[in-house]
N, C-alpha and C positions, 0 to 999 in steps of 0.2 A: 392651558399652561404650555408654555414651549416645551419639545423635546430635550431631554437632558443630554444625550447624546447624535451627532451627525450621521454615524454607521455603528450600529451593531452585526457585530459579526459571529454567526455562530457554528464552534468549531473552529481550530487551529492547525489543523493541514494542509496539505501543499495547494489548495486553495484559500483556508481562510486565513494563514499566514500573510499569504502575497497580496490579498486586498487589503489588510491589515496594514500593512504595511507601506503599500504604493496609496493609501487613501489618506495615512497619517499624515504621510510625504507632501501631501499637499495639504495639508491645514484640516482634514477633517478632525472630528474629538470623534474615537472611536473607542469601540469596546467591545472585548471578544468574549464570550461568553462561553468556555470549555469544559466538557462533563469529566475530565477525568483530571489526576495530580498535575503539579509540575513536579515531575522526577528528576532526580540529582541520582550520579554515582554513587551515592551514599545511602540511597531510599532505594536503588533497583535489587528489585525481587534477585534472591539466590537459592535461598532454601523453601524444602517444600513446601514450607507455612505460610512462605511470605504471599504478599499479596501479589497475587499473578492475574488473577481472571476479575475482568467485569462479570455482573453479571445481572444485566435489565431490567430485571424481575426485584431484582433487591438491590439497587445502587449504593443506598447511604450503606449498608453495610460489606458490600463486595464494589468494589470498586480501583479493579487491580489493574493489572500491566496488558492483559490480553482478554479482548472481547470473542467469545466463539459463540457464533449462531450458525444452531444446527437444524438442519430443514431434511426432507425427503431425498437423500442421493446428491445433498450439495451439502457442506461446513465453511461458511466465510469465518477468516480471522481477520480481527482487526487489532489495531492499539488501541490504547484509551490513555489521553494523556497530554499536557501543552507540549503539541509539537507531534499531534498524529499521530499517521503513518511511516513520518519519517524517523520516529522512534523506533519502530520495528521492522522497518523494511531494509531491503540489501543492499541497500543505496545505489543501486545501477539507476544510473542517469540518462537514459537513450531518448535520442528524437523519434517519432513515429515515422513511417516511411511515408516518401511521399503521395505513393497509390493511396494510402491510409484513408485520403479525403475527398476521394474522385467518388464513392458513395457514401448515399447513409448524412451527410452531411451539409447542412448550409452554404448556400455556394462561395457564402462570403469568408468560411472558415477553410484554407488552401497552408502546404505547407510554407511557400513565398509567404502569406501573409503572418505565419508565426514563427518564421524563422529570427527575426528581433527580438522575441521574446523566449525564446530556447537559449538565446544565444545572454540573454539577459539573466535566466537562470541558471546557468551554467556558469555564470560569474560571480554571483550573489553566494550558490552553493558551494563555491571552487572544489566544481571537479577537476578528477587525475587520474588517469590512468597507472594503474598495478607500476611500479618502475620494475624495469627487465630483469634487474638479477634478485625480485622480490616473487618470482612466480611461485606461487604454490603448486604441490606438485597435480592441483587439480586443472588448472591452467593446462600445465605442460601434456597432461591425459586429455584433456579435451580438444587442444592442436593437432597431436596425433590421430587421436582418432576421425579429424576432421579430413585429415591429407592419407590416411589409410580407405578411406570411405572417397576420395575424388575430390574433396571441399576443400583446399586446401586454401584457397580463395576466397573462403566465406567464412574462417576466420576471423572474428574481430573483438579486440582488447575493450572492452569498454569504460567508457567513462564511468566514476565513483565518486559518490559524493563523500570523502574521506580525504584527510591531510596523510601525508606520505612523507617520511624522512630517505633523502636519496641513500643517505649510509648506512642506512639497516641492511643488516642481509642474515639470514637464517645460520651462517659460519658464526656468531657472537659467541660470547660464551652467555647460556641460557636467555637463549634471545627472545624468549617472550615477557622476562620479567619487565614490569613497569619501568623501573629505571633507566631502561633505552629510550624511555618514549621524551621526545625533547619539546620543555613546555613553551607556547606561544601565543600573543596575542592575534586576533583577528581582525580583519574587517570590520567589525560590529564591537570590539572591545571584548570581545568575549575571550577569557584564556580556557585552552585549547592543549591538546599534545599531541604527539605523531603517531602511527600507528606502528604496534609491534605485533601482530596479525595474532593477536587472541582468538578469534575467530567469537565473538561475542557480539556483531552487529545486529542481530535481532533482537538481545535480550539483555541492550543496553553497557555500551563501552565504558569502561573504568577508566583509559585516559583521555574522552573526547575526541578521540581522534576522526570518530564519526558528526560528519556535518551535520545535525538537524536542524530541523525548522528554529529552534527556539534559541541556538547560538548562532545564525544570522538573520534572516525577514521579522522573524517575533522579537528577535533583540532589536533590529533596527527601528519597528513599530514602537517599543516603548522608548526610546530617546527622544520620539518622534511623541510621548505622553501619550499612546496608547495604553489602556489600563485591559488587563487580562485578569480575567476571575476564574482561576479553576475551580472544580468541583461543581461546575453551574450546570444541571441538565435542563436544558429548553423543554417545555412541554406545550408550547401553544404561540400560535405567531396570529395579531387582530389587527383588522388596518383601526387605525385614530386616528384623525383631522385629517392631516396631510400626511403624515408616516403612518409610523407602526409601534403596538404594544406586544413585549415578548414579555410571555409568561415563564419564569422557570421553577426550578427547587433548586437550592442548595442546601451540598449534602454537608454536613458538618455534628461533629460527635455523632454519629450514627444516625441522626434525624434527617430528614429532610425538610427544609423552610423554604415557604413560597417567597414568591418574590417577582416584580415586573422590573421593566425599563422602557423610554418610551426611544424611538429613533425615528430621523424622517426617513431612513434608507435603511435596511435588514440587506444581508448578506447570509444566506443558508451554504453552510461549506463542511457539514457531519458527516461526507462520507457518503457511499453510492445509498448504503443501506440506511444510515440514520438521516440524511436528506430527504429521500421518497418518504422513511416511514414517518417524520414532522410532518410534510407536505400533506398526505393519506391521513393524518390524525388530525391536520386542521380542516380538511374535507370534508372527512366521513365522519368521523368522532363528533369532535368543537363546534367543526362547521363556522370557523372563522374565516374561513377562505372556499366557498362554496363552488365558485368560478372556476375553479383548476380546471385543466386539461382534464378529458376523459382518456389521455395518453397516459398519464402517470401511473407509474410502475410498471410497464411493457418494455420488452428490448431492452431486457436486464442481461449482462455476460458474465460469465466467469473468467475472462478472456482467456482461456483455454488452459488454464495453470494444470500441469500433471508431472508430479515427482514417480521415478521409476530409479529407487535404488541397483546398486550393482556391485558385484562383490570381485573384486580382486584379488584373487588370493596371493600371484606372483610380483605386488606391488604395495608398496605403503605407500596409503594416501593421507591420511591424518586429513580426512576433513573437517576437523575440529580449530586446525589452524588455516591462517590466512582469513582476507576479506569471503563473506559466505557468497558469493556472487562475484566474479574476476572477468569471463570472457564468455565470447558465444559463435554457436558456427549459423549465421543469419540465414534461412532456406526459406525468407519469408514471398521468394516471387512463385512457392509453387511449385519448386524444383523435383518435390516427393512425392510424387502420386497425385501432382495437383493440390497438395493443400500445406497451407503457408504456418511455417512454425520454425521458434526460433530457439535455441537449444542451448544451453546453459551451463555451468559449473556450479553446483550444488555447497552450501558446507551445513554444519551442524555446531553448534554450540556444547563446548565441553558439558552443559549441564541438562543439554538433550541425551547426550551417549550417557550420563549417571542414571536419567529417567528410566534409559528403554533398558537397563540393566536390571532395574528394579522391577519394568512391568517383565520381566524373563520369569519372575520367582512369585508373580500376580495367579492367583485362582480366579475363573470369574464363568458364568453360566452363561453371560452376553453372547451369542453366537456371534455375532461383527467382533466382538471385542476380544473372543476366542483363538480366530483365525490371525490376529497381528500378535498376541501373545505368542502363538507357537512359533511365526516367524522369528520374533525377536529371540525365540529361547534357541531356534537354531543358530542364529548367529553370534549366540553369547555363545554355544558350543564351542565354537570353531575361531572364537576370540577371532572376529572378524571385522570390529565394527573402524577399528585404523588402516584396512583393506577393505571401507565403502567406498563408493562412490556416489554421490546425490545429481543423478542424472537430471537436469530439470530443464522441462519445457513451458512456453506458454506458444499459443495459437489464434491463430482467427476462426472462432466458435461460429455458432450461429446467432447467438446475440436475442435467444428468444424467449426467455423466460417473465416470469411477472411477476412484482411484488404486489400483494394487498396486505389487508388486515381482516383477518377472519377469527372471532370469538375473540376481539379485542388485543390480538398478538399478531405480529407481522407474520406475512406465509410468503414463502419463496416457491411459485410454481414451475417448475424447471424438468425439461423433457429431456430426455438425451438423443432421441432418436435425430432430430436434424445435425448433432455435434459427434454424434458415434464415429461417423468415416472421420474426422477428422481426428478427434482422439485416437482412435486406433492407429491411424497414421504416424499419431507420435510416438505412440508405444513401437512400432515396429521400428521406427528410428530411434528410439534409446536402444532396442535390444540389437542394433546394427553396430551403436556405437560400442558399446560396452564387448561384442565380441569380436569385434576387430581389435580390440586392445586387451584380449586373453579375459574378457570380464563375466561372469555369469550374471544376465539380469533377472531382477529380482522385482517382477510386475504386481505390484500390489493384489493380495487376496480381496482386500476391498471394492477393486475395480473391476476385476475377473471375475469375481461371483455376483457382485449388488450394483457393480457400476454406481459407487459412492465415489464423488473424489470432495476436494477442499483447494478453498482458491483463500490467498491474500490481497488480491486485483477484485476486486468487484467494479463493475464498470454499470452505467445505465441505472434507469431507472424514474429522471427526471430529463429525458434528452432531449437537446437541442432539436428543432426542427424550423421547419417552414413557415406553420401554421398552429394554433390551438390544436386543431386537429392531429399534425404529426406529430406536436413535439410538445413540450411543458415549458421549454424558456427558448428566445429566439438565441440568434448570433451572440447575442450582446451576454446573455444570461440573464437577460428579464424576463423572467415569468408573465406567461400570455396573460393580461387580465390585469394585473395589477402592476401599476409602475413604482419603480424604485424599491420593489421585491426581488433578487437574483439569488440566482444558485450559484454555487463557483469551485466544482469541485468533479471526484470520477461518476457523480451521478447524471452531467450531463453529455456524457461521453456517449454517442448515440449507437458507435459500431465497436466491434475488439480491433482492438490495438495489434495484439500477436506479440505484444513485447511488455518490456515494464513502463507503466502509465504515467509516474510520477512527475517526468520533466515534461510531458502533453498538457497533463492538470495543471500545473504549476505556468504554464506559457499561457494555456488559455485565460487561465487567472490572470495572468498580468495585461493580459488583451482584454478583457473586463475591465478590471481597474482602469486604465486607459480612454474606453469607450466611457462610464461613466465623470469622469473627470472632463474628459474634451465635450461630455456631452452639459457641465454642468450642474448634475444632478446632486 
């Protein structure tokens, strides 16, 4: 029997969006195949009941807002949900520099050759920079402290995937109620409103004002009759004839229901971690794809993510308002000790400061979980938490970790010793920054005693290379061995970034897409 569909794609972030999308674009019948809701302003999690957490192990009945996989000294978050990562991320839109692909990388992947395609998502997203008399006052703390410290040069406003009204400004009378926010259609027909800086871009915008995948590339894909199934977890990927049969479940009234689809072309785009572990369970497990790389799952990164709160006492920062991500002082050539990290403006979500209020008045025998208890209860003392700061970095790691699957559950082997000098490098620049601007920093007890941190960047894992040998998918994102199999997402992201990943993944995506189409296939 023919293939019922041209492209199955599975997973709907800032890669399988854009193949989605650029593959409808030209006539493919495609179909995405996503494990978590399609969420509306209306379904996003507020209270503590609601559904917040995926959770792996039991999908049909936990199948929330935030994915957390917790491993030895590492915590990725992820979203779960049409429209990824870019549901829960801080929508900073940055290009990778261009040292970024001088190693580690395909020679045929340079920043010349993706600048087309950055500059292609960057229009699709419509980003925009913070407007000037919209600065939060984390911005204006982190400029300073950039020109207090000698940087005052490295600097930089970043792009945001968020719409911006010029006439907002913090003088309104109660300028964060919805009612400023001014509603619009889009690009994609999608209606939209402008941002009155709630400070709620991770845990999902009340008036759209944040760009995500599924109000432009996933809107543009269904115009285009692409059909998207949430609630569909992939468990198994088999070649047939000429393509491919994807096994899933879908999750529905609490069950889960099997179910196939056949495609001559699969697209894998779940994310650094749910990419590798499909790929590792048709391997090892299924053994539907027995051929893989003996690369897969190595040169896994955290891309160097580490928050280093900071308390101000002789300033209010309200990092509850504003975009949670606004600017950054870039020191990614090395300028600090030799190691390249890019430094950030931190926010929190009003219903994060309600949480850590609550865990202040938490009992618990957890020694890890005891030590940020006591933190949090000191700075409920001192009703401190509108005088934080969320000092935030990311870095160029060492990019050395490994995912398997051991006793049937993914395992994240990850060392700290090759990424220590660098992390500590960052830490010693947050507490530079923070006390040049009168700040006490406030270096996680988790990091100082167990060297535990938590990334939302997961990178690696299915990387690009050369060869079978070095890599899982070439240039193109075809998987060594088998054609018309690709990855398209931060799992083939071979080195750290140092920055945020999302407009890298998303260009590389659309250079995929491209390559497959000119190629054909």
């Amino acid at each position: 029997m023919p293939a019922t569909f041209d492209a199955i794609v599975v997973g709907s972030g800032f890669g399988g969006s854009v193949l989605a999308a650029r593959l409808a674009e030209h006539n493919y019948k495609v179909l995405v195949l996503e494990r978590g809701r399609r969420w509306t302003p209306d379904t996003y999690p507020r209270q503590a009941g609601d559904a917040w957490v995926w959770d792996n192990r039991k999908p049909a009945q936990c199948n929330g807002w935030f994915d957390f996989r917790i491993f030895p000294h590492m915590t990725v978050v992820q979203g779960a949900g049409v429209g990824g990562g870019s549901l829960v991320y801080a929508n900073a839109s940055v290009e990778a520099k261009r040292d970024t692909f001088d190693e580690g990388w395909p020679a045929e992947i340079t920043y010349d050759e993706l600048a087309p395609y950055y500059q292609s998502v960057g229009a699709m997203m419509n980003v925009q920079k913070v407007p000037a008399r919209q600065w939060p006052e984390r911005t204006r703390l982190l400029k300073e402290a950039a020109e207090r410290n000698g940087w005052g040069d490295r600097f930089r406003r970043l792009d945001l995937a968020i719409t911006f009204d010029p006439e907002w400004t913090y003088d309104l009378p109660d300028p964060f109620n919805h009612s400023h926010s001014k509603t619009f259609v889009n690009a994609q027909g999608q209606t939209q409103g402008t941002c009155v800086h709630l400070g709620e871009c991770d845990v999902g915008c009340k008036v759209k004002a944040k760009n995500t995948l599924d109000l432009n590339y996933l809107a543009f894909a269904e115009k285009q009759h692409t059909e998207i199934r949430p609630l569909h977890l992939v468990r198994s990927i088999e070649p047939r004839g000429d393509g491919y049969r994807v096994y899933f479940d879908r999750i529905e009234n609490g069950k889960l229901t099997p179910g196939t689809e056949d495609a001559r072309l699969v697209v894998i785009a779940a994310g650094s971690m749910g990419s590798t572990e499909l790929l590792l369970r048709c391997r090892d497990q299924h053994r539907t794809l027995p051929n893989l790389s003996p690369f897969l799952g190595r040169n896994w990164s955290s891309n160097g993510d580490f928050l280093t709160p900071a308390l101000h006492p002789l300033r209010k920062i309200s990092p509850t308002r504003g975009p949670t991500i606004s600017a950054a002082i870039d020191l990614l050539d090395g300028h600090v000790d030799g190691e390249r990290m890019f430094i950030e403006d931190g926010g929190l979500p009003d219903l994060a400061k309600a949480y850590l209020q609550d865990l202040a008045d938490e009992e618990t025998v957890d020694e890890r979980k005891r030590a940020l208890v006591e933190s949090v209860r000191l700075l409920t003392r001192l009703n401190a938490f509108d005088r934080l700061m969320p000092w935030f970095a990311q870095a160029r790691d060492a990019g050395d970790g490994s995912l398997s699957l051991q006793n049937g559950e993914l395992f994240l082997d990850w060392d700290i010793e090759r990424s220590e000098k660098t992390l500590a490098a960052v830490v010693r620049t947050h507490e530079k920054l923070a006390k040049a601007t009168a700040g006490v920093p406030l270096v996680p007890v988790t990091w100082t005693f167990a060297k535990d941190l938590i990334t939302p960047h997961p990178l690696g894992g299915a990387n690009m290379g050369t060869s079978r040998e070095r890599g899982v998918v070439d240039h193109k994102g075809e998987v060594f061995g088998y054609r018309n199999l690709y990855v398209a997402d931060g799992a083939i992201v071979p080195e750290a970034l140092g920055l945020n990943p999302s407009k890298t993944i998303a260009a590389l995506a659309e250079r995929i897409a491209a390559q497959i189409v000119a190629d054909g296939r």
